[in-house]
C-alpha positions in Angstrom: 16.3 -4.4 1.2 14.9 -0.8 2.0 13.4 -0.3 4.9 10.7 2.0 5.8 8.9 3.6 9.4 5.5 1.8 9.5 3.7 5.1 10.7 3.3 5.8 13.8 4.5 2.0 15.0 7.5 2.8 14.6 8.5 -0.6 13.4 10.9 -0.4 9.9 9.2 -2.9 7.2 10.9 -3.5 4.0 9.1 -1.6 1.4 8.7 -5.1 -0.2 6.4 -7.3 1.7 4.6 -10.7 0.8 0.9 -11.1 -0.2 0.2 -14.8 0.3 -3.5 -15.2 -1.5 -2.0 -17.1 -4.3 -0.5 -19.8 -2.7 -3.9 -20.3 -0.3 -4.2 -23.8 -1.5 -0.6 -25.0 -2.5 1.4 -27.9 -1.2 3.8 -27.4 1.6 6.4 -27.4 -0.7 5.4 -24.4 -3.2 4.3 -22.4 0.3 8.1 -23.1 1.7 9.4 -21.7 -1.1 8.0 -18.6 -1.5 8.2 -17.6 2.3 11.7 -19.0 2.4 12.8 -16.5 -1.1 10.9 -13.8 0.9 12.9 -14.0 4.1 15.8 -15.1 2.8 15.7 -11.5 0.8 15.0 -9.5 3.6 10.9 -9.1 3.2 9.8 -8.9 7.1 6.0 -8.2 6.6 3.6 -11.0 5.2 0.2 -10.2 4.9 -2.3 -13.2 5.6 -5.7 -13.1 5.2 -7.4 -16.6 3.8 -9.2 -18.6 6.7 -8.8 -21.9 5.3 -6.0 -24.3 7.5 -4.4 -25.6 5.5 -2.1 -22.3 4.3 -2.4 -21.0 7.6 -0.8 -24.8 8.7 2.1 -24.4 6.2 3.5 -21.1 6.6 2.9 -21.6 10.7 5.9 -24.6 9.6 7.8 -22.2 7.7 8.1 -19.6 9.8 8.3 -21.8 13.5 12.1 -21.0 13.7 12.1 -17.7 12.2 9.1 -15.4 13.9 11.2 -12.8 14.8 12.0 -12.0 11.5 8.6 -11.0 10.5 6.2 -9.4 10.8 2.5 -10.8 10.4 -0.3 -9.7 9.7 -3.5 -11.3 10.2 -7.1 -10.5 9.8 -10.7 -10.1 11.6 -13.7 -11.0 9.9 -12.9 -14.0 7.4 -13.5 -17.4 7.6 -13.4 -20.2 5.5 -16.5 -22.2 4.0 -15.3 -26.0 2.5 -12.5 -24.5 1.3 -13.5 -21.3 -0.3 -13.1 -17.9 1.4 -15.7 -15.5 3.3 -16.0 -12.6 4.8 -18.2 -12.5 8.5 -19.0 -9.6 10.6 -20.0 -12.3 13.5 -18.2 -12.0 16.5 -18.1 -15.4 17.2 -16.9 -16.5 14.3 -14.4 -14.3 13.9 -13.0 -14.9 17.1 -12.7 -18.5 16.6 -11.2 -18.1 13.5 -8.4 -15.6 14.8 -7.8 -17.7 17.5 -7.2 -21.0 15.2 -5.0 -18.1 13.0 -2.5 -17.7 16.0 -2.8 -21.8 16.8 -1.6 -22.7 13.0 1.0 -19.7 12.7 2.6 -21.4 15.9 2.7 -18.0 17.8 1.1 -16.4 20.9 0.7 -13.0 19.2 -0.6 -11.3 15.6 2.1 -8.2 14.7 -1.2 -6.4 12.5 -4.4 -7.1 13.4 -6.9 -5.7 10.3 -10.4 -5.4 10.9 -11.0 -7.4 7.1 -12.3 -5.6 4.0 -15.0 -2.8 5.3 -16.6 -1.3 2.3 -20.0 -0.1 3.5 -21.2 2.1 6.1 -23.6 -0.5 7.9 -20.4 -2.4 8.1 -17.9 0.2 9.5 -20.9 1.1 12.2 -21.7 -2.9 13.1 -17.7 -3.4 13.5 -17.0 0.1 15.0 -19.7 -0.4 17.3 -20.0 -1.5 20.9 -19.4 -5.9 21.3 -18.3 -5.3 17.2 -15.1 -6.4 15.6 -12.9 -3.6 17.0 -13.6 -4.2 21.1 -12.5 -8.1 20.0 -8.8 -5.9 18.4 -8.8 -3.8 21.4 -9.0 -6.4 23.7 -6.6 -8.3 22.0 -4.3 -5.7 22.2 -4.5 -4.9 25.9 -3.5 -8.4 26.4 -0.7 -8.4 24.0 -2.3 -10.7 21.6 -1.9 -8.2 18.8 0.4 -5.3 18.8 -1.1 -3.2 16.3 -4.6 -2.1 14.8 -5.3 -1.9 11.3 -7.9 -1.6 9.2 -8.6 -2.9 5.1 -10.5 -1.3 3.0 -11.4 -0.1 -0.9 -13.7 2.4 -0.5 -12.6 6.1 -0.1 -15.7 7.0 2.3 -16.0 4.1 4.9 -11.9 4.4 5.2 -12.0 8.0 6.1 -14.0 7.6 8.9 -11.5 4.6 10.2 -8.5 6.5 9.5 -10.1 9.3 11.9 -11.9 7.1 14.4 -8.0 7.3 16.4 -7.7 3.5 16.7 -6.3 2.6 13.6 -2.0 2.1 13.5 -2.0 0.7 9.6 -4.2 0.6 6.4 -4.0 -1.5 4.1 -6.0 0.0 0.6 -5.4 -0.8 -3.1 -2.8 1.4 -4.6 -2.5 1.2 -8.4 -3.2 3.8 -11.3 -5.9 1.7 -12.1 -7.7 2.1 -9.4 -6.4 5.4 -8.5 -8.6 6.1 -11.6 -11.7 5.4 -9.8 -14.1 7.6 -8.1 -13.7 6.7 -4.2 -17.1 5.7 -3.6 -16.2 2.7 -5.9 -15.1 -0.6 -5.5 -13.1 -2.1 -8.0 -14.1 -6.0 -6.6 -17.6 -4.9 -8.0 -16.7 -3.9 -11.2 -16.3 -6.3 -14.6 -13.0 -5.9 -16.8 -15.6 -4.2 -18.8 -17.7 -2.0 -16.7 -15.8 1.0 -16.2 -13.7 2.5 -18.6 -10.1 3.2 -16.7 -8.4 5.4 -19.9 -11.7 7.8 -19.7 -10.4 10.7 -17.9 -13.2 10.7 -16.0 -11.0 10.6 -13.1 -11.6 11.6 -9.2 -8.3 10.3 -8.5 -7.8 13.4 -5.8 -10.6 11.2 -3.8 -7.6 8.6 -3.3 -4.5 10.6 -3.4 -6.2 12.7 -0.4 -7.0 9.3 1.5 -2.8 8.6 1.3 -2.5 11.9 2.6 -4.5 11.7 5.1 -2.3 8.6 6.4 0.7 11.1 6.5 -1.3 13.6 8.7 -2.4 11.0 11.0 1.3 9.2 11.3 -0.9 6.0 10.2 0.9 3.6 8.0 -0.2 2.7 4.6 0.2 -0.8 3.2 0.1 -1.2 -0.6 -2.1 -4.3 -1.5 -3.1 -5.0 -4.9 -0.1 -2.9 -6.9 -0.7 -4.8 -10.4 -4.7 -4.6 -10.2 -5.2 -8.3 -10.7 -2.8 -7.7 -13.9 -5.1 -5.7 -15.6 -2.2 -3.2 -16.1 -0.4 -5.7 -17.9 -3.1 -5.9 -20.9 -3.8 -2.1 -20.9 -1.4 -1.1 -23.3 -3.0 -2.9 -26.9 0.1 -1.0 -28.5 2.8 -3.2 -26.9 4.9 0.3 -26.8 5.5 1.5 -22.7 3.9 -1.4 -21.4 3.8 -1.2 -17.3 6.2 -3.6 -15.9 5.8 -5.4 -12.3 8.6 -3.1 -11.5 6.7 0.1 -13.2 3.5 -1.0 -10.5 5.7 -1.0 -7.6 7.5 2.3 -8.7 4.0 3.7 -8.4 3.2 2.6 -5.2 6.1 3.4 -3.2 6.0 7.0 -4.7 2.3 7.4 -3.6 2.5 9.8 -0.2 2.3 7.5 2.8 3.4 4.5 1.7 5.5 1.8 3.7 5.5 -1.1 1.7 3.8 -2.9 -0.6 2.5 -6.5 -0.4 2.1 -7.9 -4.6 1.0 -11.5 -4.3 3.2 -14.4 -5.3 2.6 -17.5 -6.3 5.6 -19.1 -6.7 9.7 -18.4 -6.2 10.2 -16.9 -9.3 7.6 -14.2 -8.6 8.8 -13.5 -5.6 12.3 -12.8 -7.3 10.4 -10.6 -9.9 9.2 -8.4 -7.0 12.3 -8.0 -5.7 14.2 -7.3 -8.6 12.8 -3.9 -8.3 15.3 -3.3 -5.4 18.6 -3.5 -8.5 16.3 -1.8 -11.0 17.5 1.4 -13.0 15.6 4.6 -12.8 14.6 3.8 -16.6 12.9 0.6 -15.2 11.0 2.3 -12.5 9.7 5.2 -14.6 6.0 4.4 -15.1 5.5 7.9 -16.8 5.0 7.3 -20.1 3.1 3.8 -19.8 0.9 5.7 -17.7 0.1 8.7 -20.6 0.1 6.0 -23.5 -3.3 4.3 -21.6 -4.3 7.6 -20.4 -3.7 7.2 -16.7 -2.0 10.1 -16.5 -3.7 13.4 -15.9 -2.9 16.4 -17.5 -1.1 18.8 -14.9 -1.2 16.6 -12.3 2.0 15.4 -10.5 2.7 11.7 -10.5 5.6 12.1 -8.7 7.4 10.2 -11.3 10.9 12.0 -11.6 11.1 11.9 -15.4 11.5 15.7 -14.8 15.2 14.6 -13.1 18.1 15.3 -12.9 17.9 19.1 -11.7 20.8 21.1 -12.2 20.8 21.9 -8.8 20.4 18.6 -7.1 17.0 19.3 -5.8 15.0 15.9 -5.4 11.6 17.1 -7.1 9.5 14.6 -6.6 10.0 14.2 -3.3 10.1 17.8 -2.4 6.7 18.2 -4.4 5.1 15.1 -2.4 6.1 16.6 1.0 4.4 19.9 -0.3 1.3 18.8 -1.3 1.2 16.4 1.9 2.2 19.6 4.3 -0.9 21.6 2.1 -3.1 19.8 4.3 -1.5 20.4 7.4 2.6 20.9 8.3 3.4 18.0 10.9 6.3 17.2 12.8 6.7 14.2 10.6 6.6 16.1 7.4 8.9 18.4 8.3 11.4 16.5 9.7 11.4 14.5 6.0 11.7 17.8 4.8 14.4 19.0 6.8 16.5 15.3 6.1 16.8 16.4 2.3 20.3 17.9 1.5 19.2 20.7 -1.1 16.1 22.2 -0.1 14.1 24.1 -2.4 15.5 27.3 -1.9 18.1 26.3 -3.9 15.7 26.2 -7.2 17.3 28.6 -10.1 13.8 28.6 -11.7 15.4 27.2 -14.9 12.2 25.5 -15.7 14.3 22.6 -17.3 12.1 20.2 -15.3 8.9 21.3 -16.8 10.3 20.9 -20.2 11.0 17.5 -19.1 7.6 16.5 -17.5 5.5 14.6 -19.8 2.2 15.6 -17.9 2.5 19.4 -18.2 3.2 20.1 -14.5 3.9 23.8 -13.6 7.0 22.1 -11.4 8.4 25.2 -10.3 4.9 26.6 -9.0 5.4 23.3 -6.4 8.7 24.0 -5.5 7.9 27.9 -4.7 5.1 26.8 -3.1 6.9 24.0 -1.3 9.5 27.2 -0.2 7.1 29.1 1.2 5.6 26.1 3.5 8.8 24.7 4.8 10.6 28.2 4.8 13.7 27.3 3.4 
């Protein structure tokens, strides 16, 4: 397993975590065995969000003897109705169903504690607001009930102002080509398959990209949820020719700036095995370029921070250089450059060759970015 900083935490997560919302209403068999393949492998952050208790009763059994290992990561403001889930922005009820979270996990304290699925401004100003869902996290925190604030969201807007609010340590937000085709004042949960048209290049994508960013200026960490859009990737390609892969998706998230880990959802053993087999996959399996330009996903000039313009003749990691540039455009932190200053060839080194941009199947002006990345980081 990899392991990455979870913003300014400081904790390391594997850049693989667990998403448990398929296996809400499983036996305690099927639940054992996909928390047990996750472990086992090295995943130490498992998102859990459903209310009823049930799930929250299995994987409390599952992990009795093994808390230390993981990370959890519960959240504020669902509940559960006769089995079916719902979101709350009562007080109350959130509180008692928080506390039951902790009771059936077996454990005294919550590792990430989201305030659940804001979307609108009347919400963020109810939960943000005095007696609202966030003095409940703060309290929790002072008395070591939860170590860490987060906050979950899907809409551009309402997620800025949390991200710059100063109480938020993690975000969790959608990250997907999908849906990093959407405006950011929309919310893919509202849309039908048929609604919005995701190949239209009617893109706002910098609306998401600059919400990442902003996570890197802010030393927040970013939690991937949703990396295969509900599998609508999987059907996007009517061709069958550079059809996105599981491990394509999560390529694409942990190249997004910001990103710690991401948490796919898995329903069973075997999925849990698919997810990780990204960890032993070749570069060819990772590259999501080309699947993305078959279903139009991919923007002309825009960099996707692929490396299908690799390998440079001089060693320079493009991609990552590029990312680090465009992150530092919006302001140079110590974090940034430190990154920066961890790479081995820097791009001073660049020959201007420009065999990278007759590489790059998106028509990127690569060595513009490197120049540029010179000239910010000085070396």
């Amino acid at each position: 397993m990899e392991y990455r900083r979870l913003g300014r935490t400081e904790a390391r997560v594997g850049i693989i975590g667990l998403g448990t919302e398929y296996i809400w209403h499983e036996p305690f068999k099927v639940v054992e065995e996909v928390v047990l393949e996750a472990v086992e492998n090295g995943i130490n952050y498992i998102d859990i969000f459903m209310g009823s208790p049930g799930v929250r009763d299995n994987i409390g059994k599952v992990l009795k003897k093994k808390r230390e290992k993981v990370m959890i990561a519960g959240h504020l403001g669902c509940y559960d109705i006769d089995g079916q889930y719902a979101k709350t922005r009562d007080c109350k009820i959130s509180k008692i169903f928080i506390d039951d979270f902790c009771k059936r996990l077996q454990t005294d304290y919550i590792d990430v504690l989201f305030l659940h699925n804001i979307n609108e401004k009347i919400e963020f100003e109810e939960a943000f607001n005095k007696n609202g869902l966030l003095d409940i996290a703060l309290k929790m925190k002072k008395h070591g009930k939860a170590r860490f604030i987060g906050f979950s969201g899907h809409k551009v807007p309402v997620s800025l102002n949390a991200l710059q609010s100063g109480y938020i340590d993690v975000f969790m937000y959608p990250v997907n080509p999908s849906f990093d085709s959407l405006p950011g004042n929309i919310n893919h949960e509202d849309l039908s398959e048929k609604s919005y048209d995701y190949g239209s290049n009617k893109r706002n994508k910098p609306d998401r990209k600059n919400l990442y960013i902003q996570c890197v200026q802010r030393d927040i960490g970013l939690v991937a949820m949703k990396p295969f859009a509900g599998g609508r990737l999987f059907s996007q390609d009517k061709s069958g020719k550079n059809m996105l892969t599981p491990i394509k998706c999560l390529s694409y998230a942990l190249s997004q700036p910001g990103v710690s880990t991401v948490v796919p959802g898995c329903k069973n053993a075997y999925e849990v095995r698919e997810s990780l087999a990204y960890l032993q996959a070749s570069s060819q399996d990772k590259d999501y370029s080309l699947p993305l330009k078959n279903i139009g996903l991919a923007p002309e000039g825009e960099c996707m921070y692929c490396n299908h313009c690799q390998p440079c003749p001089q060693g320079l990691d493009i991609a990552n250089i590029t990312k680090l540039a465009h992150e530092a455009a919006k302001g140079l932190t110590k974090n940034i450059s430190d990154q920066y200053n961890m790479l081995n060839i820097k791009a001073s080194a660049c020959s201007d060759c420009q065999t990278c941009e007759e590489r790059c199947p998106f028509g990127v002006e690569v060595s513009k970015n490197i120049k540029r990345a010179q000239k910010i980081f000085g070396s």
